[in-house]
C-alpha positions in Angstrom: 3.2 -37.8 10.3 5.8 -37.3 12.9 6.8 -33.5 13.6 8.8 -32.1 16.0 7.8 -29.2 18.3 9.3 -26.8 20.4 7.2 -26.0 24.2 9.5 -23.0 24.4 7.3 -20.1 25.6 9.7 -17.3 25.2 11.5 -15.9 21.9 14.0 -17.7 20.4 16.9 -17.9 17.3 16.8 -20.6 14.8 19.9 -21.9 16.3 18.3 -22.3 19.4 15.4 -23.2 18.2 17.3 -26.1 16.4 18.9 -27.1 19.2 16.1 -27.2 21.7 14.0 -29.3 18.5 16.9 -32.0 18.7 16.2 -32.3 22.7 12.5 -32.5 22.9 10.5 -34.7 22.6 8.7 -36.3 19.2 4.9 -35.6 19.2 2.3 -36.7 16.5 1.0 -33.7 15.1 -2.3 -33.7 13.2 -2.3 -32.9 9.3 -5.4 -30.6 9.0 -4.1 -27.8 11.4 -1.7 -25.9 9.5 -1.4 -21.9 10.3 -4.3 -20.5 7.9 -5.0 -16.4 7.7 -7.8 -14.3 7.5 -6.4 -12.5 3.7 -5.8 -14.3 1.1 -3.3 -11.7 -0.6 -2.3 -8.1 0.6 -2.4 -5.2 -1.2 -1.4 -1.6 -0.4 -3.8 0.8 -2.7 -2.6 4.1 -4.1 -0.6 5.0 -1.2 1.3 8.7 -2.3 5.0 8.3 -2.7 7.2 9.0 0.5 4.4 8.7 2.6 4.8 7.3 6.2 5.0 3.4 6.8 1.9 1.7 6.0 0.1 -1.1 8.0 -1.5 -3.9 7.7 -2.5 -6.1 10.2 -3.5 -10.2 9.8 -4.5 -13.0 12.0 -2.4 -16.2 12.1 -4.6 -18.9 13.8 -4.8 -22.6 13.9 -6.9 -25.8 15.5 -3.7 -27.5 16.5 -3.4 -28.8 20.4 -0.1 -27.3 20.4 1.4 -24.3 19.5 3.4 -23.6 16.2 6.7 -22.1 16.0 8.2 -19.3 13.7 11.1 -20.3 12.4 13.9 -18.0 10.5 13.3 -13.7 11.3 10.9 -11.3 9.4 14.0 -10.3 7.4 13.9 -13.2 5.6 10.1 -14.0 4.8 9.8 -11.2 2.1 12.2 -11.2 -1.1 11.1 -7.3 -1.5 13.0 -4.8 1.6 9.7 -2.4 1.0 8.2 -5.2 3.0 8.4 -6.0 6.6 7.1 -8.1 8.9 6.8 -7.6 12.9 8.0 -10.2 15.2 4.7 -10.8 17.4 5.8 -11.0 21.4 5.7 -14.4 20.8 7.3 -16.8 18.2 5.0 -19.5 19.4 1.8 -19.1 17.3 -1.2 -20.4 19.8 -4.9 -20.3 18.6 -4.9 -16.9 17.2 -1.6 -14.1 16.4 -1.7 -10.5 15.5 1.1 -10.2 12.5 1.8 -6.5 11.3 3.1 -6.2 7.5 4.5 -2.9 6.6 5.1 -1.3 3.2 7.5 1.3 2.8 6.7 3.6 0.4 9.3 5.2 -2.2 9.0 7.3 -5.1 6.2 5.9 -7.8 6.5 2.2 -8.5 4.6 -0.6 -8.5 5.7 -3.5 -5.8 5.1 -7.2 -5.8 6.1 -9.6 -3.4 5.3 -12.5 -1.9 6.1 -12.9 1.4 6.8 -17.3 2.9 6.8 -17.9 6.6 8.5 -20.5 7.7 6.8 -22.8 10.5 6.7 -25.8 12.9 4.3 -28.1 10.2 4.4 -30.4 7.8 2.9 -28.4 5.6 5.3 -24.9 6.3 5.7 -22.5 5.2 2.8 -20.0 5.1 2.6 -18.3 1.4 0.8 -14.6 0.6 1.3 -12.5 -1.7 1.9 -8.5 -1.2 1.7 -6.2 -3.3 1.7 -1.9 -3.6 0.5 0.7 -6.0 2.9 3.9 -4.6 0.8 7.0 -6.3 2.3 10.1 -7.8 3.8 12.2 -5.5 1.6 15.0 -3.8 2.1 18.6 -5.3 3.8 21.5 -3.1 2.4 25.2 -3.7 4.9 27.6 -2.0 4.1 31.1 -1.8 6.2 34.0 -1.4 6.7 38.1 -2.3 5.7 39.7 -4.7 3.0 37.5 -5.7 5.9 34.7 -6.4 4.1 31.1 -6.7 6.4 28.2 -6.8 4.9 24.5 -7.7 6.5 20.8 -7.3 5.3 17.8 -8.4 8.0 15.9 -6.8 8.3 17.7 -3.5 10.9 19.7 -4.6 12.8 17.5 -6.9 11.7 19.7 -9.8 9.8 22.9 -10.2 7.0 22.8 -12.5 6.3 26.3 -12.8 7.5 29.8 -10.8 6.4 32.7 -11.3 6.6 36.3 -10.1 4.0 39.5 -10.7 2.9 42.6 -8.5 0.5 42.5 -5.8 0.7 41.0 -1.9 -0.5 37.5 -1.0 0.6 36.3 3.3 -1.0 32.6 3.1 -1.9 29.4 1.0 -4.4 26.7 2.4 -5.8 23.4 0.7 -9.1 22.3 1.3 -11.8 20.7 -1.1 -9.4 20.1 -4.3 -8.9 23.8 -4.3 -5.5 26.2 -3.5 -6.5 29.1 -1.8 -3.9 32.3 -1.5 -5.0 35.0 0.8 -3.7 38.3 0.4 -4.4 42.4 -0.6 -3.5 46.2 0.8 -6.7 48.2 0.9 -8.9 45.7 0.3 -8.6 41.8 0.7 -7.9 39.5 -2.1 -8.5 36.1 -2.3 -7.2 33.9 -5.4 -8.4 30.1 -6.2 -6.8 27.6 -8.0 -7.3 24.0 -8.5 -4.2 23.0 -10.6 -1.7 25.6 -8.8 -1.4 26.8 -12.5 -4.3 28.6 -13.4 -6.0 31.2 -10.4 -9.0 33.2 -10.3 -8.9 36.4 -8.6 -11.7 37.5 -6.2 -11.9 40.7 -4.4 -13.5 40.5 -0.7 -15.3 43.1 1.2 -13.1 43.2 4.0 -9.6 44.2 4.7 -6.0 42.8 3.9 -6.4 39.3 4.3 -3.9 37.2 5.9 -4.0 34.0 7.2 -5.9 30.9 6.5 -6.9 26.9 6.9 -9.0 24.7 5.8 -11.0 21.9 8.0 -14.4 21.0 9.1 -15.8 21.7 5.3 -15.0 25.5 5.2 -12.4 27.6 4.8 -11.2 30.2 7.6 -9.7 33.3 7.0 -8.6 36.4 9.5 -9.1 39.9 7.3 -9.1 42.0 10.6 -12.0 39.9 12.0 -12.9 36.3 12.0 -14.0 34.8 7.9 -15.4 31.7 6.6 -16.4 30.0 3.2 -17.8 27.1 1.9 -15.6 27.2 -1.6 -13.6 30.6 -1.0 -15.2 33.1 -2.9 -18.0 34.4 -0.7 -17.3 34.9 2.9 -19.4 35.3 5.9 -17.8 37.0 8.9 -18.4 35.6 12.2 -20.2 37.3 15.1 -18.5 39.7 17.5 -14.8 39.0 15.5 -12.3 40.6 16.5 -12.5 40.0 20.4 -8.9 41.9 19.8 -7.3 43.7 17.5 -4.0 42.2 17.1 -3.3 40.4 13.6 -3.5 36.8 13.1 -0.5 35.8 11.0 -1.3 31.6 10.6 -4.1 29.2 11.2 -3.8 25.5 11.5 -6.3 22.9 11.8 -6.2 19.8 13.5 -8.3 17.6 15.8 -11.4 19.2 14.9 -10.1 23.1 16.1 -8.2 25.9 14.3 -5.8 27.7 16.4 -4.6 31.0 14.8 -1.6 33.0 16.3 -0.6 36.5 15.2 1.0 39.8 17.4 1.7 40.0 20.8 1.0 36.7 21.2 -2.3 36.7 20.7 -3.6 32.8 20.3 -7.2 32.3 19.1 -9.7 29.2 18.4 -12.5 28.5 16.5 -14.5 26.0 15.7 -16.0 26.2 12.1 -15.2 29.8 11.8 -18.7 31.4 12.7 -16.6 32.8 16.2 -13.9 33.1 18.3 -14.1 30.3 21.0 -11.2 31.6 22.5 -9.1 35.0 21.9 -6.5 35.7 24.4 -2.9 37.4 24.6 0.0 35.0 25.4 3.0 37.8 25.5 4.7 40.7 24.2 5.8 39.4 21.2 4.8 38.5 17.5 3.7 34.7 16.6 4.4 33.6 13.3 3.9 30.6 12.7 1.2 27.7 14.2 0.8 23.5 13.5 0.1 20.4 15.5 1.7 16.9 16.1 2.1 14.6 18.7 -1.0 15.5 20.5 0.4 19.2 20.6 -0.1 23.1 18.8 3.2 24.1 18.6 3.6 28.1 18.1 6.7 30.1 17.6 7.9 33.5 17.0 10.0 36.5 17.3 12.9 36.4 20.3 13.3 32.5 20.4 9.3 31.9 21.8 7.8 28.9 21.6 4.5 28.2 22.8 2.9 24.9 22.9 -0.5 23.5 24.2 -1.5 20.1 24.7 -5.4 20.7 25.6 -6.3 22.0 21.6 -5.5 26.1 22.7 -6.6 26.2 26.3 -3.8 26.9 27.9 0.0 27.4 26.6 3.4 27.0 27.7 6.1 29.4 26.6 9.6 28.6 26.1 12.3 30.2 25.1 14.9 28.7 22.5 18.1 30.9 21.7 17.5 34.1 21.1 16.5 34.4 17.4 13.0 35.2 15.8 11.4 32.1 14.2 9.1 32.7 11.2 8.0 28.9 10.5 7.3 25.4 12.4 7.0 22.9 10.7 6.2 18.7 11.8 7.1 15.7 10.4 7.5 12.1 11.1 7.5 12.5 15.0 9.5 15.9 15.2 9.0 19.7 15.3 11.3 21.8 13.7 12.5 25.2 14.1 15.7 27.8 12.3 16.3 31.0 13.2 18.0 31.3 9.8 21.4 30.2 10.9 20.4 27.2 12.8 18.5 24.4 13.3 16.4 23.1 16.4 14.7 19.7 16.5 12.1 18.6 19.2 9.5 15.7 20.1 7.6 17.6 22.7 8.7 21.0 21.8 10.3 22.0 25.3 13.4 20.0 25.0 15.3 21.2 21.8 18.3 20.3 20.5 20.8 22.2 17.5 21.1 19.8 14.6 23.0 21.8 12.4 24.1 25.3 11.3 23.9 24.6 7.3 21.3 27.9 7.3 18.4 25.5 5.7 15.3 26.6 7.2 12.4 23.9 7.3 9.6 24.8 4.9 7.4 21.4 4.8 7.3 17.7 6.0 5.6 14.8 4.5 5.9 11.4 5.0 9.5 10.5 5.5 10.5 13.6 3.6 11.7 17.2 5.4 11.9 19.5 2.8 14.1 23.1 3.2 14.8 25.7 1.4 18.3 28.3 1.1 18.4 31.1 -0.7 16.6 30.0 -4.3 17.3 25.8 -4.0 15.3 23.4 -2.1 16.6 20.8 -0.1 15.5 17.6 1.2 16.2 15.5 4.3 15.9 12.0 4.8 17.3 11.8 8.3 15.2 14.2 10.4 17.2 17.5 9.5 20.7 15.9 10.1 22.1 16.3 6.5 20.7 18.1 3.6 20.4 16.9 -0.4 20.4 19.7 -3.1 17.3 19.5 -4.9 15.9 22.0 -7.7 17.5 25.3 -8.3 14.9 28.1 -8.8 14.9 31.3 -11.0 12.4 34.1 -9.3 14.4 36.0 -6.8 11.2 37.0 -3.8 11.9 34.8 -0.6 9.3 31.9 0.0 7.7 31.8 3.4 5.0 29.3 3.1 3.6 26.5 1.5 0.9 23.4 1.4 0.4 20.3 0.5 -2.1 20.0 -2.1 -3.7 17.1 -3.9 -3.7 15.0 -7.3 -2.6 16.5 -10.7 
């Protein structure tokens, strides 16, 4: 069999390539080296709808003296656009290439594909099959006054249920397939849900509770001191909590620490709960809000502060962006975001922030590709990182929102 190949080292069109084929020279290539890979099929397995980009790396190899070529562009070896294909830094395939398949994920479906690469060989091209199973979408329990509790099961889309009662809850966590809403006056209150439909109440013996997170298999709570529980119903205080007085208004956990941030700038850290690593005073003003991304905490608060901390709550930075009091951060696909109400600030590394818009929708949540917002009593969503804004569900309760989590399957 006579084949011809291309010695070209660098990346190249199929025009060129074409052209450069008629030019070189002929060479015998052997029949038994075709481009083989180490997956037979690829499947993407219950991924969540509007999650990020999924991966999947696999090896292109060969036992040919010569290098392979690519032929065509990724565009045009899968007949599904949910499906792409990275060039590798090379279009010449030697022993062994690294190819990267991505699946897009959109709302629920089932996708199957196949995807046909095009190479230098008799017997091109190279066939797999690919194939994803996008879940259900992950439920949204948003929380606001007067006991309001809001659910999604289609981040916003609809609203499953929203309801309204008496009584103060401050914050809502997920952790071990269970909602937990923290709240109270006298006394603290704690309620527990696994559906976001049906809650049980439990009373704690400790003050208003505010704040709280889930990570490192406990739940962590601030009730004028420093709590922790296994499932959220009985709760251990931790030793020598408070270091201050000062209230903690949000807690976020991420690479294995929660931060918690709360009035006059107080910034604290824990562990698992059982103690303050950390409890310091930042400034003279109120923290609201706390989360983490791109290898940062991000804080903000009242009088345009913005605090972030790249060494997990060792040391922060404070900036100062317009002069407005910020009551939520939120991040999402590579971005923090920020509104003072009126407008809206987006930022990768949270120093350098720029307005977006001045439509008054203030970020609530992020997942996946997804920013979701929220304007009087209708959410909204944003597929272009806060840029333009979609009307999504209309609700009926009248309390404002002012937080929410991501919880888990139905």
């Amino acid at each position: 069999m006579i084949w011809l190949i291309s010695c070209v080292s660098q990346d190249i069109d199929s025009a060129e390539l074409q052209h450069l084929l008629e030019d070189s020279a002929v060479w015998e290539e052997e029949p038994d080296c075709p481009i083989s890979t180490d997956v037979d099929e690829i499947f993407f397995a219950s991924v969540p709808a509007m999650s990020n980009i999924q991966p999947f790396d696999i090896t292109l190899s060969h036992d040919c003296s010569i290098p392979h070529v690519l032929l065509q562009s990724p565009e045009e070896w899968s007949d599904d656009p949910m499906f792409s294909i990275s060039l590798p830094s090379s279009t010449l395939i030697e022993n062994e290439t690294t190819l990267t398949v991505q699946f897009t994920p959109h709302w629920s479906n089932q996708h199957n594909a196949s995807m046909v690469i095009p190479y230098t060989h008799p017997d091109s091209p190279l066939q797999l099959s690919l194939s994803a199973n996008v879940a259900a979408p992950i439920p949204i329990m948003m929380i606001g006054g007067q006991l309001r509790r809001t659910l999604s099961h289609d981040y916003g889309q609809s609203i499953l249920r929203d309801t309204q009662s008496t009584g103060v809850q401050r914050g809502v966590c997920w952790g071990d397939d269970t909602y937990l809403i923290t709240g109270g006056m006298e006394s603290g209150r704690v309620w527990r849900s696994q559906n976001g439909e049906n809650w049980q109440e439990h009373t704690t013996d400790t003050e208003a509770a505010y704040a709280c997170a889930y990570g490192n298999g406990r739940f962590v709570m601030y009730a004028d001191g420093l709590y922790s529980s296994i499932a959220g119903a009985q709760w251990e205080e931790g030793s020598d909590t408070p270091w201050m007085e000062d209230t903690i208004r949000d807690i976020h956990f991420a690479e294995n620490i929660f931060v918690a941030v709360g009035d006059q700038g107080r910034i604290a850290t824990t562990s698992h709960g059982v103690q303050w690593n950390r409890d310091v005073l930042q400034g003279n003003f109120q923290l609201n809000s706390v989360t983490y991304g791109n290898e940062k905490f991000v804080a903000v608060g009242n009088f345009g502060a913005v605090l972030w901390s790249d060494d997990l709550g060792e040391s922060w930075t404070t900036e100062r962006v317009s002069e407005g009091n910020y009551q939520r951060v939120v991040f999402g696909d590579g971005f923090f975001y920020i509104s003072d109400g009126s407008e809206l600030y987006r930022s990768e590394d949270a120093i350098i922030w720029n307005s977006i818009n001045t439509d008054g929708v203030k970020p609530l949540l992020a997942y996946g590709r997804i920013l979701i917002g929220i304007k009087g009593q209708r959410l909204y969503h944003s597929f272009d990182h806060g840029t333009s804004w979609q009307e999504q569900a209309q609700m009926i309760q009248t309390a404002p929102l002012f937080d929410a989590v991501l919880g888990g399957t139905r």
